[in-house]
N, C-alpha and C positions, 0 to 999 in steps of 0.2 A: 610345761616342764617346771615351772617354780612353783605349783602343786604340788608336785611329786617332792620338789626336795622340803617344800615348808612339811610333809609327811614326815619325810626322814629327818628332820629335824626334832620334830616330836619323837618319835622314837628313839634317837639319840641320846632325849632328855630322860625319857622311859628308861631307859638303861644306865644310865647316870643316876637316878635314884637308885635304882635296883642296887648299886655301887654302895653307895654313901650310908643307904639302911646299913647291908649285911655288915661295911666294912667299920660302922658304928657299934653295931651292933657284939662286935667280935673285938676290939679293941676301944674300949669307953675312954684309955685316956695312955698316954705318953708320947713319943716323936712319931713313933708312925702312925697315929689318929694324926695326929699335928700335919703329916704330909699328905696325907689324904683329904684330909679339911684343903687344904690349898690347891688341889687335883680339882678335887671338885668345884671348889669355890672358881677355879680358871675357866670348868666346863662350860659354870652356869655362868660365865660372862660371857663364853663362846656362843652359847647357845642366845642367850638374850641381843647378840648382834647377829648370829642370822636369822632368828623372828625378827628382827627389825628391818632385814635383806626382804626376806622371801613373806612376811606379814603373816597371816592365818588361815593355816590351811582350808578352815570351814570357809571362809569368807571368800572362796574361790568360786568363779559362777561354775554350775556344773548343771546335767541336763541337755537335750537336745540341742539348744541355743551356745553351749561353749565351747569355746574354738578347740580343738582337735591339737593337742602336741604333738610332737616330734615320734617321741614313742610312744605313742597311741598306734601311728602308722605303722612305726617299725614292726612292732610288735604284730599287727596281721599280718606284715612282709612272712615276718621270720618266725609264726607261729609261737609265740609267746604268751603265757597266760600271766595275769596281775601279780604273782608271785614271783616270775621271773621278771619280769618287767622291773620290779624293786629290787632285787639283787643288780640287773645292770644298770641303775639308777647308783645303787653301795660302790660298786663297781666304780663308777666313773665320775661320782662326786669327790674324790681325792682330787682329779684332776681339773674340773670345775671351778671344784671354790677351796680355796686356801682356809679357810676358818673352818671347813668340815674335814682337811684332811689332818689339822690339828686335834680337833674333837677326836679324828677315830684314833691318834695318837695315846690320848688322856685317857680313851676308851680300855685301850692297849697296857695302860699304867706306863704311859713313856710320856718323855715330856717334849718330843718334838712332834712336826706331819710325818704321819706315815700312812701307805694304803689299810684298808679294811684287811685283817685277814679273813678265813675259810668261816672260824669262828664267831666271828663278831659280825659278820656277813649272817650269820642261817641267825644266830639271836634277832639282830634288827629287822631278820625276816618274820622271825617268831616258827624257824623250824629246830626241832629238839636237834645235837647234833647224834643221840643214836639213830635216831629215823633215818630210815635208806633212801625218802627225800631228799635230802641235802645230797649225799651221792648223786643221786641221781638228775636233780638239777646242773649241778658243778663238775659231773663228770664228764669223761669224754664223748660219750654219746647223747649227754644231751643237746637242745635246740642253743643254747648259749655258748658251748666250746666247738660245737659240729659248726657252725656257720662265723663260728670266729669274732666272736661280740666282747668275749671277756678272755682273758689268762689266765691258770691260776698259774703264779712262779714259785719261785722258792724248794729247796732239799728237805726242810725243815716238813714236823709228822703233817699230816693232811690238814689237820685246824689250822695249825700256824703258818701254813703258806698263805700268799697274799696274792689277792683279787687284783687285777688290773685290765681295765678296757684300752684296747689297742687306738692308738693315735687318729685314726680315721673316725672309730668309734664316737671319741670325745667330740671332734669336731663338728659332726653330724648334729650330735647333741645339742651341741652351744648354738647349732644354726647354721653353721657356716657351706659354701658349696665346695670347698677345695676338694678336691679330685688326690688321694690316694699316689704319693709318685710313681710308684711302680707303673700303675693302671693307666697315671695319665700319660708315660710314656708310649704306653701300647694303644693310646688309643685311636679308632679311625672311624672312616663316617661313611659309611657305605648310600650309595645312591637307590634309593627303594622306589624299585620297578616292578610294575606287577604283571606277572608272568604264567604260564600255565601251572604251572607247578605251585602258585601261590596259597590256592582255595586248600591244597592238602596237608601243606604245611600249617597254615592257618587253624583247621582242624586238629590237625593234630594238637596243637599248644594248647588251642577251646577245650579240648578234652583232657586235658589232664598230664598228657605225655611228658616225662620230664627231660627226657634228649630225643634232639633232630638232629642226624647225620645228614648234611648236606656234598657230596662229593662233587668238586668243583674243580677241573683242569685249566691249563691257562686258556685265558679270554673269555671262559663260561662266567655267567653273572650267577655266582652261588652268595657274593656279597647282599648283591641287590636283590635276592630270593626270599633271604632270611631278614633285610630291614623292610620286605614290601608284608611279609607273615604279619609282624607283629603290626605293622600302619595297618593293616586290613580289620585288626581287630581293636583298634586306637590306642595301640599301646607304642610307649616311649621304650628304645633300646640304646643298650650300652654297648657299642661294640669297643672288642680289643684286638690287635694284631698280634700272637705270640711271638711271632720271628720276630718285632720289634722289642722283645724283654731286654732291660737292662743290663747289663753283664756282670753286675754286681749282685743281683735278684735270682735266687733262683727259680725254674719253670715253676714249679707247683707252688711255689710262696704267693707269685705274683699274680697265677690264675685262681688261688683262693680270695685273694684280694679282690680280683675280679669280681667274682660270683658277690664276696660279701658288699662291694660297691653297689651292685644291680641292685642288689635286694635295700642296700639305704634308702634308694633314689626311688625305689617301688617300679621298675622297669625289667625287662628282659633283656637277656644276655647274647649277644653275637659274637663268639669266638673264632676270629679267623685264622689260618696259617694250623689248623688244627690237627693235620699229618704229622705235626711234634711230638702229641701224643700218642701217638701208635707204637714210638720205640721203646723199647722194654722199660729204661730209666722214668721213663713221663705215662705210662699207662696206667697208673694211681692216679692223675688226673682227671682220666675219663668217671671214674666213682666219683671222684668229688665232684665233678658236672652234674651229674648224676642226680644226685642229695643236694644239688643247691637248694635256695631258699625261691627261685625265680627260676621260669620256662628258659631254658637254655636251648640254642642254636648254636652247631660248629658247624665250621667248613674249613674242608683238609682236601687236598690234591689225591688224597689213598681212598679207597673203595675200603668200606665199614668190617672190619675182621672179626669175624665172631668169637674170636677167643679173648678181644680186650675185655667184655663186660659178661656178666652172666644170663644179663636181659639185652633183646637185641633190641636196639631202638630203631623209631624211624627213619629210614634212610632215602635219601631223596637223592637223583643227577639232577644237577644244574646244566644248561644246556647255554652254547654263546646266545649273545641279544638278537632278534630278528633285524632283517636290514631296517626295520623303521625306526623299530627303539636304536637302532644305533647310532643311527642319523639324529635322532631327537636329541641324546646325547650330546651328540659331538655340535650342534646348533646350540645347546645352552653353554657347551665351553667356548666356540668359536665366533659365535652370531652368523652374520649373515654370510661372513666369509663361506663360513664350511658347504655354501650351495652355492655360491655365485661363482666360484672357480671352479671349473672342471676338472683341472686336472689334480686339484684338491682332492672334490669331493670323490672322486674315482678313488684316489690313493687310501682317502680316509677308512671308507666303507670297506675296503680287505685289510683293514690294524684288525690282528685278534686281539682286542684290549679288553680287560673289565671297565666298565663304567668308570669306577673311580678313578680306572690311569689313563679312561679318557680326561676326563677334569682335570688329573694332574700334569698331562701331556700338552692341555691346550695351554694351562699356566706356564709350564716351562718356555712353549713356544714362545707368549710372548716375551718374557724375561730376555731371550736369546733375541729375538727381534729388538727390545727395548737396548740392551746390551750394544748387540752391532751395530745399532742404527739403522736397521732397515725396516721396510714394512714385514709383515706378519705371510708370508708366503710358503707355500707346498715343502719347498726344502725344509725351512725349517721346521715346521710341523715333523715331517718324519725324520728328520734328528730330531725333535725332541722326545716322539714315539719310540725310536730304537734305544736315546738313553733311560727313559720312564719305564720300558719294557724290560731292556736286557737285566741278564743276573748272570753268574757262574755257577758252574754244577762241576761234579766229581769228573775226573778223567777228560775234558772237554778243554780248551783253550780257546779264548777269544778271539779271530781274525780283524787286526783293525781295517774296517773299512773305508774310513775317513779321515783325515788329517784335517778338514776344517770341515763347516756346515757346508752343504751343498758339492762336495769336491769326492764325494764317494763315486766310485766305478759304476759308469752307466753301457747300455745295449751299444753305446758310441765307441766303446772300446773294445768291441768285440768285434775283430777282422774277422767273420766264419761266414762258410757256404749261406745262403738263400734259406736252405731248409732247416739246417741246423736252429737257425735266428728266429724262426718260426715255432719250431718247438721249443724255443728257452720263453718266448713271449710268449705260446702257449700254456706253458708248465706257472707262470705268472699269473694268466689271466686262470687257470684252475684253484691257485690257493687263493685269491680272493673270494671267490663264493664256495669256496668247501664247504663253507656253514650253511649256506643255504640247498644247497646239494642235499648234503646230509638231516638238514631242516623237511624236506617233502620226502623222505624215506626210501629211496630207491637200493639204498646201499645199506640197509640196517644190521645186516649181519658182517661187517666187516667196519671197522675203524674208518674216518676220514681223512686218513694222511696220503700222502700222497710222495711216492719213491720216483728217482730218477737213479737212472746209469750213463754216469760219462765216460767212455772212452776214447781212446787215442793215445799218440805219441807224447813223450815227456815234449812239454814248452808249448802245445798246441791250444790253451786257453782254456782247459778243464775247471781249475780254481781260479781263477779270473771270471769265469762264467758264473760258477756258485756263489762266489762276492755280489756279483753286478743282481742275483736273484734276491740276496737279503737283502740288498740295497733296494732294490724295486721293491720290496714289502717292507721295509722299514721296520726290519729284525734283523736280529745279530746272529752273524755267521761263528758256528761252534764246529772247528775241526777236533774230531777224536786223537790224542794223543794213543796211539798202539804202544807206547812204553808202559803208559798208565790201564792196561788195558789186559796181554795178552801175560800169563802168567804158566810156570813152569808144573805150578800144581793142580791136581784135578779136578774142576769144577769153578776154579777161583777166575776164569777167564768169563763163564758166563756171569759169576756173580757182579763181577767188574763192567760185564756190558751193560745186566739191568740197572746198576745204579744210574748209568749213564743214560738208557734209555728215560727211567723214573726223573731224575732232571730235566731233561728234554722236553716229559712229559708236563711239567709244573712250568715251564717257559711257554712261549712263543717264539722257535727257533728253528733254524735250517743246521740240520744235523748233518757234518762233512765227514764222509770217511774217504781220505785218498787213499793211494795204495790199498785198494778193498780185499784185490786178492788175498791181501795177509791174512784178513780173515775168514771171508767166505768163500775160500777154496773150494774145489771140486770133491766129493765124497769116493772114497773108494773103496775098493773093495778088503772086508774087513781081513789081516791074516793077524793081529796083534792087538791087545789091548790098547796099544797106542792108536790106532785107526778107528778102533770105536769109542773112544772119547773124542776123536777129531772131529768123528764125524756128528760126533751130537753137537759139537759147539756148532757147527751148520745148521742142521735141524734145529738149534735154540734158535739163532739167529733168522731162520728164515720163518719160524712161528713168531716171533719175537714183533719182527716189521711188518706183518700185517696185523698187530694187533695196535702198533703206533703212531699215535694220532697227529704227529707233525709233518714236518717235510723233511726227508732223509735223503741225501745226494750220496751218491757212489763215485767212486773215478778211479778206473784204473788202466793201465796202459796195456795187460796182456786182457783180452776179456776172455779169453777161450780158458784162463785160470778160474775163473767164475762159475762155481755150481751153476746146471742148467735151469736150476729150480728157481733162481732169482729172474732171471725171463720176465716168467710169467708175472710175478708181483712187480712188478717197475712199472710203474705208469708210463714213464717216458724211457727210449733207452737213446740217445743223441751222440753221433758221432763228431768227435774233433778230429778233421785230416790233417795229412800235411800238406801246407799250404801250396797253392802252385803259384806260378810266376806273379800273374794276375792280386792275388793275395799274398805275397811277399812285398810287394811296392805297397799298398795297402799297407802294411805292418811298416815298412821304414817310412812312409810318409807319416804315419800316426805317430811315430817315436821320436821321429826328429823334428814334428813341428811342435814339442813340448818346450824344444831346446831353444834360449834367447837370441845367443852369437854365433853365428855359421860364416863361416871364411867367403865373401864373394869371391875372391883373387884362385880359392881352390873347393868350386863349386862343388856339389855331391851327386853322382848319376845315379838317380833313384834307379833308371830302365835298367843300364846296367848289374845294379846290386842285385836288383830281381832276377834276372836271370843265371847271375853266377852264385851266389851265396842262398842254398840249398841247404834252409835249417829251417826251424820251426820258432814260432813267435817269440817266444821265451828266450832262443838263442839271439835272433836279432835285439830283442831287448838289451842281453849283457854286451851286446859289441856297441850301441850307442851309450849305454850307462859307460863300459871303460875304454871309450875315444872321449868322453866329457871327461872324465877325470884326466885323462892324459892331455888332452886340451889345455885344463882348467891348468895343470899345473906347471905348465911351460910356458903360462898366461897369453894364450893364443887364439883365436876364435875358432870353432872346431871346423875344419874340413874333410874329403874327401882321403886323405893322408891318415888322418887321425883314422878312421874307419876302416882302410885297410890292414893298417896295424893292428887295430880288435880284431878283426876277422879272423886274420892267422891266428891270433892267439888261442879265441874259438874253435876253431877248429883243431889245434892241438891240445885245446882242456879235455874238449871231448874225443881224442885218440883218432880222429878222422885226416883223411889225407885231406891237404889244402890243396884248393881248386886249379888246373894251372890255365888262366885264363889272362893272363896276361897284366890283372891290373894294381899287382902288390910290386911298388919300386923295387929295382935289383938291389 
């Protein structure tokens, strides 16, 4: 680099005679030769202390044996020939060195630093400025404003606007590695595993291709696809996350940034979270991917729309890790723990995680373990998966399933039949190897998700049960809000489902619809335009779920309201009854041995309760939750008294005759 500017310094000087001939030549003698004599007399003192900076140009080693500047590289990066290379040299020596941005000042006829302008830029090039060169370097399509190396600013006619190399630029220049803020906000570090799909990706960049569409759903390793491409072919990558953009930055600012960062660092680009730009406002992004200066890789949750670009580019599915890579994984976050505990490495191996939120998941674990004080154990691990993992999506609501690490609802609080418990531990031990199901192909023509239908009576443990699943998979339970959801106008109801699906889809989550009937009702027979829009929102819905790849829970209390056509697609369909005696005592032993102070003086007849108070778990719940309140607030210990008193009350919430068995005081 100090080649290049002891050049431009000589040129500087070159033009500074140029100056002092004509402007001698043209005024021999009065105040303004007088001012010019002292412009230049300033120049050539500027000039004789940067040859004393930067020494002589010749004297510079050159030939095979000397070391390679800064923009030597750039310039193969970003396709630059020695005349543009000196323009971004003009360019960014203003902000270099102080004694040259005085010189372009004097250049200028001013007497302070200012940048070069348009003009004094194609001179020190030595391009005429009628020549369609000069355009043609400094305009917008050339290699210097298309890849974002220099500005030109300014309203003023085209000469007189002024050259400026953007802030990253300079840096670069001077040496320095600071990271772009935008860029270093977004940036992340994908774990490069090499996978089937690696050797085509890889091809692809070897050849020439300037975008790879990588389509990556949650837990598929579409990160680790695109950092194992470029390690295959020993190249360094840059990745960025766009969903992590600054909210001050906008999308397209900070992903050109991007691209012109890769290209400094001589590296390729991995652009993750890249479903951002599919939406109409960010799909000028995908060109600029396009045209960058380095092999770019995206990866986006959305399957590659042939209408964003003109050329379709390579498009590649990322697929989840096999069970070995996952395992390897989760051993370089956990050590030896992740094999030596069973009930660990069981739970581990069904997280649909990417790699890297294995890593960040085993980090959090220990943090939480360091935190509580305690060893590093299964609970917290899957707290720390569900919070690494979860996110919110449109029309969806969180179900909290924990109030502390390890306190989440387990298969322990599900009073149900023998068979029922068997099918919810079934429906468990299925979404843990989904991937691997779907990994040896049996099912290639249908999605890997996996549908259940709960029915039964209100209070019978339907959402209690869909809780106690996310919990066992250490993913968060997303119940569908039907307010955000079912809408009065035509078509706006499906559109309101796919978004909700498309989030779903980008998660790793157990998608709850209660009250299903609301919306997958029965189809009938058409007499009104209002029945054949009804009944397409069915047909959307039941195409819809067999093309989605999570777990989707049903529940509803009438099922015979239920198109017959969902049957078939439910992997599971699990009845919640109403409880009989047997499982009543069962529910109030479970509810009241939560409770600290119970009255010895006025014991509680589990036998009895079961047999006379004929409600469903949910009811029982509300009569010990308001005998504890009534209890708590007459500061008494709760008995047998307090529970009668809920009971009635129960029973008259819900409009039913109280029982007359004798054991509510007169």
């Amino acid at each position: 680099m100090r080649q290049r500017m002891a050049e431009l310094v000589e040129r500087i000087a070159t033009a500074g005679r140029r100056r002092s001939e004509a402007g001698g030549a043209q005024h021999p003698a009065g105040a303004q030769h007088q001012a010019g004599d002292r412009a230049a007399a300033d120049l050539d003192s500027i000039i004789a202390v940067l040859r004393a900076d930067y020494g002589d140009a010749s004297a510079e080693p050159s030939g095979p044996d000397a070391k390679q500047d800064v923009l030597t590289g750039l310039s193969e990066v970003f396709g630059l020939d020695p005349v543009d290379a000196g323009l971004l040299t003009i360019a960014a020596a203003a902000d270099l060195d102080a004694n040259l941005s005085m010189a372009f000042g004097l250049l200028r006829g001013l007497s302070a630093p200012v940048r070069p302008s348009v003009a004094l830029a194609l001179e020190l090039s030595g391009i005429p400025t009628l020549a369609a060169d000069g355009f043609d370097r400094l305009g917008p399509d050339g290699p210097l404003r298309r890849h974002r190396l220099i500005e030109v600013l300014g309203p003023e006619p085209w000469l007189g606007r002024q050259l400026r190399a953007p802030d990253p630029v300079v840096t670069f220049l001077a040496g320095s590695d600071q990271s772009d803020p935008p860029v270093a906000a977004m940036l992340s570090f994908p774990v490069p595993i090499e996978l089937a799909e690696t050797a085509v990706v890889s091809a692809a960049i070897s050849n020439g291709v300037p975008l790879v569409w990588i389509r990556s759903t949650a837990a598929a390793a579409g990160n680790s696809l695109a950092a194992s491409a470029f390690a295959a072919l020993g190249l360094q990558c840059l990745a960025v996350d766009l969903r992590r953009c600054p909210a001050d930055t906008e999308l397209l600012t900070a992903l050109a940034s991007a691209a012109r960062e890769a290209g400094l660092r001589g590296c390729g680009l991995v652009v993750t979270g890249a479903e951002l730009l599919g939406e109409p406002a960010n799909v000028a992004g995908l060109e600029l991917l396009e045209r960058a200066a380095v092999p770019v890789v995206a990866v986006g949750a959305r399957p590659w729309n042939p209408s964003w670009l003109r050329r379709f580019p390579l498009a590649v599915d990322a697929r989840p890790l096999a069970v070995a890579d996952r395992a390897a994984v989760w051993h370089a976050g956990l050590g030896d723990l992740a094999e030596s505990d069973d009930e660990l490495r069981h739970a581990l191996l069904g997280m649909r995680l990417t790699p890297e939120e294995v890593l960040e998941t085993a980090r959090y674990a220990r943090m939480l373990a360091d935190s509580q004080q305690q060893p590093l154990s299964a609970a917290l691990v899957r707290e720390a998966a569900r919070r690494v993992g979860g996110s919110g999506g449109t029309g969806v609501n969180r179900i909290a399933a924990s109030a502390q690490t390890g306190a989440g609802p387990s298969f322990e609080d599900l009073v149900l039949p023998e068979h029922a418990r068997q099918s919810l531990h079934q429906l468990v031990s299925w979404a843990r190897v989904r991937d691997q199901v779907t990994a040896r192909g049996p099912l290639r023509a249908k999605g890997s998700g996996i549908a259940a239908l709960f029915t039964g009576s209100p209070g019978t443990g339907k959402t209690l049960a869909a809780n106690v699943i996310a919990e066992e998979l250490s993913i968060d339970l997303f119940q569908v809000d039907l307010s955000a959801i079912v809408d009065k106008y035509i078509g706006e109801t499906e559109k309101n489902l796919e978004k909700v699906f498309q989030s779903a889809e980008a998660l790793d989550v157990v998608l709850f619809f209660d009250e299903a009937d609301a919306l997958f009702g029965s189809r009938s027979e058409v007499r009104d335009s209002r029945d054949r829009y009804a009944n397409q929102e069915v047909a959307y819905l039941l195409q819809r779920m067999e093309q989605f790849d999570g777990i989707t829970i049903l529940a509803t209390n009438l099922r015979g309201n239920l198109d017959q056509a969902f049957s078939r697609r439910m992997s599971f369909i699990v009845h919640f009854p109403d409880p009989d005696a047997a499982t009543r005592r069962r529910l109030w032993q479970s509810h009241l041995k939560q409770l600290r102070a119970l009255d010895p003086h006025d014991p509680v007849d589990l036998d009895f309760l079961a047999e006379s108070v004929e409600l469903a778990g949910g009811d029982i719940r509300n009569i010990v939750l308001s005998a504890a309140y009534d209890a708590i607030s007459a500061d008494q210990p709760i008995g047998m008294r307090h529970l009668a008193v809920a009971t009635v009350g129960e029973y008259r919430k819900l409009g039913r005759r109280v029982p007359e068995h004798g054991f509510i005081p007169g």
